[in-house]
N, C-alpha and C positions, 0 to 999 in steps of 0.2 A: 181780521182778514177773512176767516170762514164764512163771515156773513156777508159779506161784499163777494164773495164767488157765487154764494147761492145767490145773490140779490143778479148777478150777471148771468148767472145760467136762469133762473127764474121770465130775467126779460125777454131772453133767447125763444122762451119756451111760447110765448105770446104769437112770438112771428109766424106765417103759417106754415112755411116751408124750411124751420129749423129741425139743425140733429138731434138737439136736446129734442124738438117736440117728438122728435119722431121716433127717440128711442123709447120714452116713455109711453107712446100709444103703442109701441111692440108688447109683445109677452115675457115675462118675466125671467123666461129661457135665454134673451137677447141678454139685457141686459149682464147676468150673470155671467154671459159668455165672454162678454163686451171686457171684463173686471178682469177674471182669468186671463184673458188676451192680452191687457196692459201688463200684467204683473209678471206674465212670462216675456215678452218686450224688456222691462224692467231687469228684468234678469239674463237679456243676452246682454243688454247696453254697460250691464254694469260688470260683466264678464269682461266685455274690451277696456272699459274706464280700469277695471284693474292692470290688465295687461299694458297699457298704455294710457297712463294717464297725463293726458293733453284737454286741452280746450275744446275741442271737437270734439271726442267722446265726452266729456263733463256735458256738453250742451246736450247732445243724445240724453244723458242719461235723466238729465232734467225736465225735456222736450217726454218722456216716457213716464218721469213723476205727476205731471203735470197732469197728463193724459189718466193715469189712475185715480188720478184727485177728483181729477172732473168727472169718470165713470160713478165714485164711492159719492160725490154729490149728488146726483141722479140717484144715485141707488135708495140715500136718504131721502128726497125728495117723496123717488115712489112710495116709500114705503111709510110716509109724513112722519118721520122724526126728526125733533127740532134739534139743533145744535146745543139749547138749551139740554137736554133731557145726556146729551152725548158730554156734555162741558160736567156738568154733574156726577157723569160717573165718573168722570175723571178725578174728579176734586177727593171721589170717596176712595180713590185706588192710591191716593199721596199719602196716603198714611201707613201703606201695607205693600208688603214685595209682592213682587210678581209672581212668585213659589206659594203663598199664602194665598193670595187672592186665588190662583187656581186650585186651590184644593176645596176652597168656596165655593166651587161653580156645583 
């Protein structure tokens, strides 16, 4: 599925008047700002999905996953790492807890 989003945002990127292209020809400060922005988003929508959890806030709160997903794609793109390189450390993080592995960094 990850590769089919990048393969969707990669097409985007070709057009000449896309957001993907355009956030990628901004500075580095966009972007980041762009990721903070969904994640706090993220975190009001999921303030109301707790308080009232319906259909309507669940779609918010997904309609805002969505949105960080495709920022954190972008973000790899810029910075060209492969999914490959990211599926890998994941494979090396299945053997060990999260308490271990940070004490690793």
């Amino acid at each position: 599925m990850i590769n089919k989003i990048i393969k969707i945002i990669k097409n985007k990127i070709k057009v000449s008047k896309s957001y993907s292209k355009y956030i990628l020809l901004n500075n580095f400060e966009f972007l980041f700002k762009k990721i903070f922005e969904e994640m706090f988003e993220i975190y009001l929508s999921f303030n109301k999905y707790i308080i009232i959890k319906n259909c309507y806030n669940r779609y918010f709160l997904i309609k805002e996953i969505c949105d960080l997903i495709y920022h954190l794609t972008i973000f790899i793109i810029y910075n060209n790492i492969s999914y490959l390189e990211i599926e890998k450390e994941f494979i090396r993080r299945t053997n060990i807890t999260g308490f271990e592995e940070k004490i690793f960094r």
